[in-house]
Backbone bond lengths (Angstrom), bond angles and torsions (degrees), N, CA, C in turn:
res aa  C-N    CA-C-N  psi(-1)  N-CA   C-N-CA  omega(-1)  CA-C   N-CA-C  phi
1 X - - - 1.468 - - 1.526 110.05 -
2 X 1.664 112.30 127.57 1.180 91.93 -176.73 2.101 105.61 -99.31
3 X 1.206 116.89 171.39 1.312 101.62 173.51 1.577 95.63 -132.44
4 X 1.702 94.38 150.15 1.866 103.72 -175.61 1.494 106.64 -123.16
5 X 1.749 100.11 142.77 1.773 84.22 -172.85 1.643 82.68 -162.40
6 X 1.405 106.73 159.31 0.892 129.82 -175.95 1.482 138.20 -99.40
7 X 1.695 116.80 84.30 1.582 125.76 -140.83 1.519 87.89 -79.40
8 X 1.451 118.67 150.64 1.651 129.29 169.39 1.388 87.47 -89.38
9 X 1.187 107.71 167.10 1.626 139.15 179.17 1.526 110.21 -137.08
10 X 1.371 132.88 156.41 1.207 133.49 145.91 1.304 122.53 -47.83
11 X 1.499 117.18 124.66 1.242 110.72 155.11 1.666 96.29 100.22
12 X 1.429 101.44 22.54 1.624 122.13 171.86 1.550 98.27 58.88
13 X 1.411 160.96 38.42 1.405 156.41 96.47 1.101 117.72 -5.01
14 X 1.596 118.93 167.12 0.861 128.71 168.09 1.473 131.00 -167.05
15 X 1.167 125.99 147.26 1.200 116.68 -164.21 1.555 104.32 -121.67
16 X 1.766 118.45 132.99 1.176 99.06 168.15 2.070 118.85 -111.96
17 X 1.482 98.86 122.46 1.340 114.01 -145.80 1.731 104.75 -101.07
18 X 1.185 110.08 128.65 1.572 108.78 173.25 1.472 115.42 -101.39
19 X 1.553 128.43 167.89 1.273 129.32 178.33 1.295 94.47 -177.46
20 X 2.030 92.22 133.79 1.477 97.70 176.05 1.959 114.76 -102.88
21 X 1.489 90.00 27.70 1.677 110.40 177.24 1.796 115.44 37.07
22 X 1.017 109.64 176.17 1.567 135.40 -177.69 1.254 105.70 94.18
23 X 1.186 112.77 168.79 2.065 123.51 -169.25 1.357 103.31 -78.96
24 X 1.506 136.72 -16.76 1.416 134.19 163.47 1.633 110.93 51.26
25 X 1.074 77.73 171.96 1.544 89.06 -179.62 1.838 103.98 -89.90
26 X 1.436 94.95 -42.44 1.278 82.10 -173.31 1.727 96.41 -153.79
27 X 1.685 110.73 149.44 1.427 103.42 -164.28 1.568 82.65 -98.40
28 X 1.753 101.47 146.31 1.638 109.17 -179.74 1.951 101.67 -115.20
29 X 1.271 135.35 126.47 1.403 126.62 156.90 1.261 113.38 -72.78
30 X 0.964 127.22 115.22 1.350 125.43 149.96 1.572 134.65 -71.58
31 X 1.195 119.96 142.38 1.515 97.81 -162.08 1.325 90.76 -138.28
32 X 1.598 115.51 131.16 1.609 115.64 -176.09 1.463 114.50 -87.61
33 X 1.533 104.24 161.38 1.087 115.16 -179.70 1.904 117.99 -67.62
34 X 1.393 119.28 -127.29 1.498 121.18 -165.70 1.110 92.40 -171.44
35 X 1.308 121.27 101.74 1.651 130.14 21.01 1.782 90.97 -116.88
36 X 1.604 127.11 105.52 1.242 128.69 -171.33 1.583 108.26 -138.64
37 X 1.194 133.37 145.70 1.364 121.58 161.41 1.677 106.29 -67.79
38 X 1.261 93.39 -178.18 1.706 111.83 165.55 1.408 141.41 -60.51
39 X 1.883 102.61 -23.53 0.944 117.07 -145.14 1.514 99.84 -68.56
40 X 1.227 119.24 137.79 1.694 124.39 168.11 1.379 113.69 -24.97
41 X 1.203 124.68 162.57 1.841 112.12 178.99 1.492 95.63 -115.06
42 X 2.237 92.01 107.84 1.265 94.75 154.58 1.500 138.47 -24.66
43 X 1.408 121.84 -72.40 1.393 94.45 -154.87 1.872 104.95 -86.96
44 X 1.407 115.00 39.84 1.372 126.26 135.20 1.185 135.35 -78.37
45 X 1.450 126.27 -11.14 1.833 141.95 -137.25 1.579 94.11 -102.91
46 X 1.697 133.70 -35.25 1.286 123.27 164.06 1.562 129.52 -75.58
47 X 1.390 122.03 -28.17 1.599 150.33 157.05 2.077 89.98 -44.77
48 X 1.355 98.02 -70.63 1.439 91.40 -159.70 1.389 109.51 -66.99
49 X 0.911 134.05 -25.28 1.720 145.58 177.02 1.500 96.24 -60.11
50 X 1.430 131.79 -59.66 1.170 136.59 -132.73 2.053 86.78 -96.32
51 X 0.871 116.69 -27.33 1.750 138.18 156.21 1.373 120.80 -62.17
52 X 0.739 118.86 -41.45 1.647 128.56 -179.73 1.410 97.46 87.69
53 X 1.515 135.00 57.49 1.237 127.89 -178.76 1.048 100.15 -117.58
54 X 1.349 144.97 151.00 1.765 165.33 -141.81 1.761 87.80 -157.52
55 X 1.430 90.90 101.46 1.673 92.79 171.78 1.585 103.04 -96.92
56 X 1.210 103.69 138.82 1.983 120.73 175.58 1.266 118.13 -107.49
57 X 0.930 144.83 121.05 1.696 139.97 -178.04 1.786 101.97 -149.08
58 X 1.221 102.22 -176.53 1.884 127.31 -171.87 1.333 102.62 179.76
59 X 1.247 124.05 143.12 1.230 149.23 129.72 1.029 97.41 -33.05
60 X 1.853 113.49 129.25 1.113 110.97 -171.50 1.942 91.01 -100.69
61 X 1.683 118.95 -164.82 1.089 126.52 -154.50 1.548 98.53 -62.02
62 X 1.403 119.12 157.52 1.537 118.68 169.50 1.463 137.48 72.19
63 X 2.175 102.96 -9.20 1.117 115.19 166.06 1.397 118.19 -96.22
64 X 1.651 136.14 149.49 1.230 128.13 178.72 1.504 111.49 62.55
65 X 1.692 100.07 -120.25 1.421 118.55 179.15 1.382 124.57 -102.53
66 X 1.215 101.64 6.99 1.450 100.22 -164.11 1.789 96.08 -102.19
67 X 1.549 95.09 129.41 1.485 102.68 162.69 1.155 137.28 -9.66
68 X 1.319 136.10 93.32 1.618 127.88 -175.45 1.954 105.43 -75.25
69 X 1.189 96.57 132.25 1.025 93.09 174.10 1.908 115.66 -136.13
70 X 1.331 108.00 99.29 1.994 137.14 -155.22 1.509 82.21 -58.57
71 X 1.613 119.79 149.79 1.212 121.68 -160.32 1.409 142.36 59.05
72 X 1.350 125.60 -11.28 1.326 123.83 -169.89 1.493 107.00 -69.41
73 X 1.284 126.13 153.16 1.108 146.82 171.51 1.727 129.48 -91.42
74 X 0.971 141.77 160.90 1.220 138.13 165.08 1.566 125.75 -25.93
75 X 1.687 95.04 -59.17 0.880 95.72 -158.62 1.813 110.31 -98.66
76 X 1.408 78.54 19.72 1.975 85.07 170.91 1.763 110.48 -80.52
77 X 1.544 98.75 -11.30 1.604 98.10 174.68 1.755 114.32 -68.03
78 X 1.546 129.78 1.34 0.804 137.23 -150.12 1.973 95.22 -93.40
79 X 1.635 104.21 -52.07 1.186 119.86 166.88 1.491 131.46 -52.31
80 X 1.372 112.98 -40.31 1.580 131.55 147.51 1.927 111.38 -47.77
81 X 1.030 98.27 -64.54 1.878 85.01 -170.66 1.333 97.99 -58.48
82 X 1.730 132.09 -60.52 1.168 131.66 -173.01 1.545 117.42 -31.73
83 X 1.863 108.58 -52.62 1.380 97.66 -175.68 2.109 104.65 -75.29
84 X 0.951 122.08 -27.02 1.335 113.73 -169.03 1.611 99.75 -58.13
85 X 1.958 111.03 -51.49 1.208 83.79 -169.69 1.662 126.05 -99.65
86 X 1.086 101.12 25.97 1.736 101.18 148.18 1.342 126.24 -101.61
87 X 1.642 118.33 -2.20 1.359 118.53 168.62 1.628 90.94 -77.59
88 X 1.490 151.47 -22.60 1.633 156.62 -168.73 1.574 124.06 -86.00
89 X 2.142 72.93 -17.77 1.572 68.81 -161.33 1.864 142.51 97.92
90 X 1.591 92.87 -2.64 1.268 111.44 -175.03 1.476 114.48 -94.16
91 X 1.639 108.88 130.90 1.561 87.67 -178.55 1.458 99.52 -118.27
92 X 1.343 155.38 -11.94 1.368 146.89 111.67 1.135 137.69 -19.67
93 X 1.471 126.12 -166.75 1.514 117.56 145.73 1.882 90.72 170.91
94 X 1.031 124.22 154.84 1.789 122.69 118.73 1.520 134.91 -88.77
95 X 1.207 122.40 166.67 1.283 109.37 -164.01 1.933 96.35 -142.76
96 X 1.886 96.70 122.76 1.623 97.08 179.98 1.695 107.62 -106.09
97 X 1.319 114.85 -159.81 1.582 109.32 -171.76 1.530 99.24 164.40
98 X 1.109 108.39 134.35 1.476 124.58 159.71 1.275 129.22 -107.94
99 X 1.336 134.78 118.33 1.536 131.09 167.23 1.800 97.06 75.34
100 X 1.227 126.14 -104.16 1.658 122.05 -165.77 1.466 95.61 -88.93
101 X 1.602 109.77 -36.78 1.565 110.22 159.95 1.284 134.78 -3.64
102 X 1.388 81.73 -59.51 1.889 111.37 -154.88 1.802 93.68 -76.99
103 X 1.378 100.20 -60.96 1.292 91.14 157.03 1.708 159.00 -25.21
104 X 1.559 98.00 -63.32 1.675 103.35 159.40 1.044 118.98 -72.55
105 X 1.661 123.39 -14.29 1.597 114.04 164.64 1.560 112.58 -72.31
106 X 1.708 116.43 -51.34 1.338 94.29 177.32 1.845 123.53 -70.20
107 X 1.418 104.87 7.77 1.768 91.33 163.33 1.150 100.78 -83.10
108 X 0.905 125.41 -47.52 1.808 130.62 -155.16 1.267 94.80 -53.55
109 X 1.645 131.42 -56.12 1.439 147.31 -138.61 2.278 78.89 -84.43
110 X 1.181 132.81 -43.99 1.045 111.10 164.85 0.939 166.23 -125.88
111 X 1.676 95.14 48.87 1.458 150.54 -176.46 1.747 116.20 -93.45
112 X 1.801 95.61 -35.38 1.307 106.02 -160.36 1.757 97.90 -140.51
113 X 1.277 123.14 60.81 1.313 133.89 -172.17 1.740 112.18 -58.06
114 X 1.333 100.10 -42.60 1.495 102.67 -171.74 1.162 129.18 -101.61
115 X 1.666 102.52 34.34 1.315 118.38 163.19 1.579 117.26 -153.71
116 X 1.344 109.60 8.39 1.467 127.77 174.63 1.927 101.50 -93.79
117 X 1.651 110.39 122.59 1.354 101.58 175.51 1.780 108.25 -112.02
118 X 1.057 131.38 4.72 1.342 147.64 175.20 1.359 127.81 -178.00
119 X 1.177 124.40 155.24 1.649 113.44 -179.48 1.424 79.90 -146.13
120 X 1.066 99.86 160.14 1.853 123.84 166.67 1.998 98.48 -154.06
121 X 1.338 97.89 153.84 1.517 123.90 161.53 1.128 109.78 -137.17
122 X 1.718 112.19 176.39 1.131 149.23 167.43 1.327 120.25 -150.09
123 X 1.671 101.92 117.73 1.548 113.58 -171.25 1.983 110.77 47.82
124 X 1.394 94.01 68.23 1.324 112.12 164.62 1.597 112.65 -94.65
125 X 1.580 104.30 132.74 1.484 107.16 161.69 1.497 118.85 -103.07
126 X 1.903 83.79 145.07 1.726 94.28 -164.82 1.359 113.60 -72.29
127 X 1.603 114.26 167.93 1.769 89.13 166.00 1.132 108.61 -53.42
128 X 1.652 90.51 174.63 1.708 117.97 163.71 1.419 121.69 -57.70
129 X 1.555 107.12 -38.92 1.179 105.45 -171.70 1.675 117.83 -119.88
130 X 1.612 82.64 51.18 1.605 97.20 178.88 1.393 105.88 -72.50
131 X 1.716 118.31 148.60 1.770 105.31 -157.64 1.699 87.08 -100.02
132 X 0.928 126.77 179.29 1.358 142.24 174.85 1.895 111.19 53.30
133 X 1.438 122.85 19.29 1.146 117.58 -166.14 1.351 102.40 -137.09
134 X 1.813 123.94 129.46 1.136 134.90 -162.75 1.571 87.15 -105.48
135 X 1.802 103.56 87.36 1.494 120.15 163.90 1.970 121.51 -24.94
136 X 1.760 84.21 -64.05 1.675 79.24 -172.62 1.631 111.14 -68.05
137 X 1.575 119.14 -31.68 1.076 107.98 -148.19 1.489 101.46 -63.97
138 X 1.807 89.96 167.47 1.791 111.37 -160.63 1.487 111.64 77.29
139 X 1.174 119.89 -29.15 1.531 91.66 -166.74 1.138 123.64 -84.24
140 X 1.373 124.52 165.19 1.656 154.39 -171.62 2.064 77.31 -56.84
141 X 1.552 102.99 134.08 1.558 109.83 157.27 1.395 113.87 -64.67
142 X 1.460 130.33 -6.01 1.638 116.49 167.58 1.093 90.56 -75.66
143 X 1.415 123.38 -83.50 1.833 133.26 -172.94 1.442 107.49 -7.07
144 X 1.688 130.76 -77.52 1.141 134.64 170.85 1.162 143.42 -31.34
145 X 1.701 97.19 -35.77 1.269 99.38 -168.14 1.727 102.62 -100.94
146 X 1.343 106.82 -5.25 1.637 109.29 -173.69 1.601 85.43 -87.64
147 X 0.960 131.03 -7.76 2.112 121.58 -169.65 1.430 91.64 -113.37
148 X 1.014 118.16 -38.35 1.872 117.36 -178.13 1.562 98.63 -53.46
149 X 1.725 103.00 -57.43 1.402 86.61 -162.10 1.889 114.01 -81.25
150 X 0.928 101.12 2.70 2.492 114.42 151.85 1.568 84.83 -46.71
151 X 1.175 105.45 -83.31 1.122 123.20 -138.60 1.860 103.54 -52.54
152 X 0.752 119.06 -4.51 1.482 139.17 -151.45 1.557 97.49 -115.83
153 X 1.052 129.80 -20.47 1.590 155.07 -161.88 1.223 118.65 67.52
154 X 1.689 105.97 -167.14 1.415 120.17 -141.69 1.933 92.03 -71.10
155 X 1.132 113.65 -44.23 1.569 120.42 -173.53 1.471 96.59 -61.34
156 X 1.626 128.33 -73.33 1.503 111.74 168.53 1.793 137.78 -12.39
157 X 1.584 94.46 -51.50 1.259 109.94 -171.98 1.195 105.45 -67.75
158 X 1.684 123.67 -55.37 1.343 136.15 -143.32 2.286 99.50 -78.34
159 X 2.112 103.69 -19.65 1.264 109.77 177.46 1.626 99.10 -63.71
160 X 1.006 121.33 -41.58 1.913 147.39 -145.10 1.512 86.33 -57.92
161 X 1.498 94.38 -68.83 1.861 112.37 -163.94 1.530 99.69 -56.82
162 X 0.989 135.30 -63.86 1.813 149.33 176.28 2.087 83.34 -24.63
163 X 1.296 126.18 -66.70 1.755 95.72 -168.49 1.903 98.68 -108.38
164 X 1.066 114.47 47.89 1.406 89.26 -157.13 1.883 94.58 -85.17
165 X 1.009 134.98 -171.11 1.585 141.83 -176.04 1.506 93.30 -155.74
166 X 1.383 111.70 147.73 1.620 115.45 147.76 1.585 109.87 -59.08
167 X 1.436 106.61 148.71 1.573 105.70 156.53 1.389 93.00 -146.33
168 X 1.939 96.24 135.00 1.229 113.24 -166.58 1.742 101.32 -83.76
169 X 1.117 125.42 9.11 2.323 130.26 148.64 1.677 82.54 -18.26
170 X 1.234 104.10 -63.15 1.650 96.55 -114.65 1.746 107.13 -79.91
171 X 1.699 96.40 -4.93 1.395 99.68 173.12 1.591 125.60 -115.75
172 X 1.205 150.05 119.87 1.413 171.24 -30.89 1.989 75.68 -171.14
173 X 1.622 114.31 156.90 1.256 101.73 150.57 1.353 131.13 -78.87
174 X 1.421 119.24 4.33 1.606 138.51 -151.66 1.548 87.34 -106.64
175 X 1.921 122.04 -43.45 1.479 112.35 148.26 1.153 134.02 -45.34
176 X 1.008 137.22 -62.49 1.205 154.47 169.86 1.910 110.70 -27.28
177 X 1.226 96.62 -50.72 1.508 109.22 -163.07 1.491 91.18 -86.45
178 X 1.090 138.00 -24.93 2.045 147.63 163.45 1.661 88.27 -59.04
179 X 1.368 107.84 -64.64 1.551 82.72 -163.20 1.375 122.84 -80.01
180 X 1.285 114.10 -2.37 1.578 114.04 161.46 1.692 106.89 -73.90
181 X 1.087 119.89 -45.51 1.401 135.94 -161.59 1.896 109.14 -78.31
182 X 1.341 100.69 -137.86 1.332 115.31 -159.41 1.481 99.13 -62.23
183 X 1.118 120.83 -20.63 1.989 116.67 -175.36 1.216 112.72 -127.61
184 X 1.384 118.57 39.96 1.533 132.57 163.61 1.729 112.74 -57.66
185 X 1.495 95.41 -23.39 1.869 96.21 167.94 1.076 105.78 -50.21
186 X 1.896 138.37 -43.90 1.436 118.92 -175.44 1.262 140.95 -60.59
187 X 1.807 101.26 -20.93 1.557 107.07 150.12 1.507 118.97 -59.37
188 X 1.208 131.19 -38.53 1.555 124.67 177.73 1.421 113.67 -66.32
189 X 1.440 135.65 -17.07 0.759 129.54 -163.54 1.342 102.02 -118.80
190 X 1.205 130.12 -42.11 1.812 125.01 157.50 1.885 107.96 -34.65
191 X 1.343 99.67 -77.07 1.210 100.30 -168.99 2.279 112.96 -47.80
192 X 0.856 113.82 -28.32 1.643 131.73 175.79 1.840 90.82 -55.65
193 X 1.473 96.14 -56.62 1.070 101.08 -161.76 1.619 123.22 -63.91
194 X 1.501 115.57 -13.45 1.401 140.17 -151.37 1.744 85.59 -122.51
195 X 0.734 138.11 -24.01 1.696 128.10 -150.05 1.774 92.22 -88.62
196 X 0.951 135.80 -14.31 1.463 117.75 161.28 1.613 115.18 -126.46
197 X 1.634 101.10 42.04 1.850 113.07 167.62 0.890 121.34 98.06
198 X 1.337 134.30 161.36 1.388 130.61 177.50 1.426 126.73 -88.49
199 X 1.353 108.74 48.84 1.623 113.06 -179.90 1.333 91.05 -81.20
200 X 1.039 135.55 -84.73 1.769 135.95 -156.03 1.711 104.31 -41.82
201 X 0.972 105.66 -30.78 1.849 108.68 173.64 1.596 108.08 -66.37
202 X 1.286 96.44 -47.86 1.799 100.67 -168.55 1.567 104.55 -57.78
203 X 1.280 100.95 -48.98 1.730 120.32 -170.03 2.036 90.99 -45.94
204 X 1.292 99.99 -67.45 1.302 109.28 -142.23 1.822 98.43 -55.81
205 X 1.331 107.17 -51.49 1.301 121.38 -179.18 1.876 107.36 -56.09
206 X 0.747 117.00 -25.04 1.694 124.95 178.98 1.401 108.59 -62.61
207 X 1.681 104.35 -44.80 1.518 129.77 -177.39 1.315 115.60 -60.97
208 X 1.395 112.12 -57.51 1.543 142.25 -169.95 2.075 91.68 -41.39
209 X 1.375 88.41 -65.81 2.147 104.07 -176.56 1.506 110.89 -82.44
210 X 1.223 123.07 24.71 1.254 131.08 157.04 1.578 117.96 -120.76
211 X 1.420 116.61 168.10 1.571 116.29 -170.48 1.244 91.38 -60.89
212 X 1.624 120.06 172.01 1.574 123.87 177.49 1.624 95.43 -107.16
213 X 1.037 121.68 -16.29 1.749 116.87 -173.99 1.715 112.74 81.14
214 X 1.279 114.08 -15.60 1.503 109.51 172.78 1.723 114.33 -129.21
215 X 1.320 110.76 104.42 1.734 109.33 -174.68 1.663 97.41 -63.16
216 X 1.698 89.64 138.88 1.773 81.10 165.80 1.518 124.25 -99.60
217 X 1.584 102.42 16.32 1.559 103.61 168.50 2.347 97.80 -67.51
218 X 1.014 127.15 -15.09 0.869 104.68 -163.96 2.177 110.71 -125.20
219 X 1.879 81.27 41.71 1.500 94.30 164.59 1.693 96.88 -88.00
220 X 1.455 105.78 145.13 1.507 111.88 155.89 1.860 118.90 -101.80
221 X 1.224 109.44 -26.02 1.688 115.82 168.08 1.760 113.21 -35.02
222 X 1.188 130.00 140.28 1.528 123.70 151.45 1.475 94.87 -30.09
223 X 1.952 120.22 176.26 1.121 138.87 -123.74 1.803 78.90 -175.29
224 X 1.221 129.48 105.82 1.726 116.47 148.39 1.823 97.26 -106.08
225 X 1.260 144.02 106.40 1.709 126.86 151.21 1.781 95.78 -92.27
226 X 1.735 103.84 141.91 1.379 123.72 169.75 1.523 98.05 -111.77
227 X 1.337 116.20 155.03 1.471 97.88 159.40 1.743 77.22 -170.19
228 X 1.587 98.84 147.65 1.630 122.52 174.60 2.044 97.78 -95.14
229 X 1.816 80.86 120.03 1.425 99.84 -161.20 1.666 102.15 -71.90
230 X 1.436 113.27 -6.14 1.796 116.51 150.58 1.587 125.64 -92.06
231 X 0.993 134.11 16.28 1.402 137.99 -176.10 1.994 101.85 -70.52
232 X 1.139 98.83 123.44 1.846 136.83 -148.35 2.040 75.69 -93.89
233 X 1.906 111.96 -69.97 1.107 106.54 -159.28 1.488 102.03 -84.20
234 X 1.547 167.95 -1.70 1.027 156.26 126.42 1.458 126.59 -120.30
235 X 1.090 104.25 109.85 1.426 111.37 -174.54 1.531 122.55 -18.62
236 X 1.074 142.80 160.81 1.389 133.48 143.83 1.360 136.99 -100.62
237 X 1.653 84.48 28.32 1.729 106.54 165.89 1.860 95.16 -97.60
238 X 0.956 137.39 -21.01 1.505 129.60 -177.02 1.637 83.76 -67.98
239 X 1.257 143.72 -42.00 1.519 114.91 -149.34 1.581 101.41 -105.55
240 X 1.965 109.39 -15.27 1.392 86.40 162.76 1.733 143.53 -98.43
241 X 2.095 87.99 13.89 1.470 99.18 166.87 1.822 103.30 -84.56
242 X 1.429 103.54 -25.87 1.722 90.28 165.98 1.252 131.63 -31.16
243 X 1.637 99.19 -65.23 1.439 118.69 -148.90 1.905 86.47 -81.10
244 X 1.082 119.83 -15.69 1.999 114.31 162.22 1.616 101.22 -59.06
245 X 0.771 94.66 -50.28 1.579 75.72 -162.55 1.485 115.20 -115.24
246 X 1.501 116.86 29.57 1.635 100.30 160.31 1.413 77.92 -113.90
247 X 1.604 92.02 158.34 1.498 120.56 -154.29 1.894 102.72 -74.83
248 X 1.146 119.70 -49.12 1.420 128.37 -168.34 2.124 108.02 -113.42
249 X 1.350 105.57 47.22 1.351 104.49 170.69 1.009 112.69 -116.01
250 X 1.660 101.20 167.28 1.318 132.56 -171.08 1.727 115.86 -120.51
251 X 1.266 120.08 106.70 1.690 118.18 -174.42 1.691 115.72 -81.46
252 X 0.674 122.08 119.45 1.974 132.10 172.17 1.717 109.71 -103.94
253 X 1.107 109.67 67.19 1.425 93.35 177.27 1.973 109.61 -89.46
254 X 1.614 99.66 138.60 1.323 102.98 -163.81 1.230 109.53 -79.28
255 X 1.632 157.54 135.07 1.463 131.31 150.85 1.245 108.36 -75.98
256 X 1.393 112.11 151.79 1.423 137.36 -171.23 1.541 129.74 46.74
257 X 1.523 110.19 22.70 1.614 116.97 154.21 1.386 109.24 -100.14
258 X 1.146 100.99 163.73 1.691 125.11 -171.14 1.901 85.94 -109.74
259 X 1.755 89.76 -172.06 1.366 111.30 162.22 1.711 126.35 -46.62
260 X 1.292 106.83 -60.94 1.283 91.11 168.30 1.546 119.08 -100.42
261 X 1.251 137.49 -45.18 1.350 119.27 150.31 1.273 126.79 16.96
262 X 1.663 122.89 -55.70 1.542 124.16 -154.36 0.966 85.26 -84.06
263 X 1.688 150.37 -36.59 1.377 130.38 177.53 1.337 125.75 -16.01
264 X 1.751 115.04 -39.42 1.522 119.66 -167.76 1.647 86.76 -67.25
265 X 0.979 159.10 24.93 1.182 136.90 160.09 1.747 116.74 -121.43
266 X 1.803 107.47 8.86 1.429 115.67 162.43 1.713 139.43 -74.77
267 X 1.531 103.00 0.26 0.903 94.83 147.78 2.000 135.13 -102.08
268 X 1.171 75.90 -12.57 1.988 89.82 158.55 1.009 105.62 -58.70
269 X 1.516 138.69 -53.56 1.755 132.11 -137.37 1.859 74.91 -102.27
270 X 1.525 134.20 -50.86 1.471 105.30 179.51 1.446 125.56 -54.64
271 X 1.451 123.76 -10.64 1.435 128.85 -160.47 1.876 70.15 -97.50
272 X 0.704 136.00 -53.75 1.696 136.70 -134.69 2.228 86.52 -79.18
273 X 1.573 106.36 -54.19 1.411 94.04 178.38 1.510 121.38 -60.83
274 X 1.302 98.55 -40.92 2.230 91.68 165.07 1.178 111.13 -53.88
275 X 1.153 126.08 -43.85 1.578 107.84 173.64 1.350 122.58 -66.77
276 X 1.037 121.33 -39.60 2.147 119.54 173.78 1.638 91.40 -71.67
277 X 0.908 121.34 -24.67 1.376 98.00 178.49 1.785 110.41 -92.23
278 X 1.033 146.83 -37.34 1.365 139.44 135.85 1.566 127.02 -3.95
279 X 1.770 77.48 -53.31 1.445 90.32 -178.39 1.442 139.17 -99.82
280 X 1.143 103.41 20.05 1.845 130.70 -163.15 1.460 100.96 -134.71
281 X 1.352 109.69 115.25 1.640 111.44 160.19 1.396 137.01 -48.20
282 X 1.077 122.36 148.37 1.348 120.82 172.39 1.786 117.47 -38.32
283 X 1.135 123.52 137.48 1.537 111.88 151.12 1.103 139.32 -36.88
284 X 1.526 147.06 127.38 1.652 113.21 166.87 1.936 106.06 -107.94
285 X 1.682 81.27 -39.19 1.748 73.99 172.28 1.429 109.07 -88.17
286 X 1.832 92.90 150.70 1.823 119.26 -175.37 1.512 112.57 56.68
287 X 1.525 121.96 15.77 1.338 129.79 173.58 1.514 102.47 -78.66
288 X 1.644 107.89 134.46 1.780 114.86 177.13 1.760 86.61 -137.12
């Protein structure tokens, strides 16, 4: 069961926060993709039960109900988990993520060291200003040109969205057959995510081509990056300049998944964070 509630923030914000509750073994964040709600990823919710994992997530700023907040950065998601999980009660955590997901988990994870006990992604994008890494290359001409025009700013972007269309380039047929198939939840949760506009998209993508505020050379947690060594919308060179430079990772690159495709390997990387978390002590410093 999941439960949804509505955390206050300073400065009258708000966050709208999910939890599939009990003392667990271990609390997991989930962190959505772009353009996605919060909601935990169903067809994870029997895996994590059968684990003893308590998945935590929110809509991050600008989606649904939750506070938009114009400018935020990556690594402002760091301040969001912190307050959720001391409004829970949590003084640990691991932290998962898909696609930009994957991303605000690894800022958070090294933003917030002494209470992060593992992070893993799938199909994470690197920063912008990752050095030695040709950002756009590989991608699908939708992909590019929807981050080119971020990069271009907030007025650029906001022209982009006004004609933009899906184009199915950017997804693999091995995608395609995921989103008919076992992770058809990401249509429920895109479209959730779209039904009151594309602010939370604009936000996020603004973020993506700006600094993130947290280097992940300076996570200390284990390191899982997955990435489908065909992914059209982010390369799977963003996750293996990751795994260079966070200090304690591990690279999985998939052959023949795309973007969403590599999902079939999320319930591995959740079985894989119960175990670093099993296997990793509690925090003592900056633990609440």
């Amino acid at each position: 069961m999941v439960t949804e509630t509505e955390l206050a923030l300073p400065g009258g914000r708000a966050l709208h926060v999910y939890d599939t509750g009990g003392p667990g073994r271990l609390a997991v964040f989930w962190h959505h993709g772009t353009p996605n709600t919060g909601a935990p990823p169903g067809p994870l919710l029997p895996l994590a039960a059968e684990l003893g994992v308590r998945f935590v997530s929110f809509d991050r700023p600008g989606y649904r109900t939750s506070t938009a907040v114009p400018g935020r950065t990556v690594g402002d998601v760091a301040g969001c988990v912190a307050s959720v999980a001391d409004a829970l009660g949590i003084g640990s955590f691991a932290l998962l993520g898909h696609s930009g997901g994957g991303s605000h988990a690894l800022a958070c994870a090294a933003l917030l060291p002494d209470r992060v006990r593992a992070v893993a992604s799938l199909a994470a994008v690197a920063p912008f200003d990752a050095e030695g890494l040709d950002w756009f290359g590989g991608m699908a001409d939708a992909s590019a040109a929807s981050l080119r025009a971020a990069a271009a700013g907030r007025a650029a972007k906001e022209k982009h969205e006004d004609t933009a269309e899906f184009d199915p380039e950017v997804f693999t047929a091995a995608d395609m057959a995921a989103l008919r198939g076992s992770w058809s939840w990401l249509d429920e949760v895109a479209r959730a995510a779209l039904a009151d506009g594309r602010g939370g998209l604009i936000d996020d993508d603004l973020a993506y081509v700006a600094p993130w505020g947290g280097d992940p050379a300076r996570i200390t947690a284990p390191v899982l990056l997955v990435h489908g060594e065909q992914d059209r919308m982010i390369p799977a060179a963003h996750s293996a300049w990751l795994a260079e430079r966070c200090p304690d990772a591990e690279y999985r690159p998939s052959p023949g998944d795309g973007h969403l495709s590599v999902l079939r390997h999320a319930a591995d990387v959740l079985t894989w964070l119960a175990d670093q978390g099993s296997r990793t002590s509690e925090p003592t410093t900056g633990a609440r």
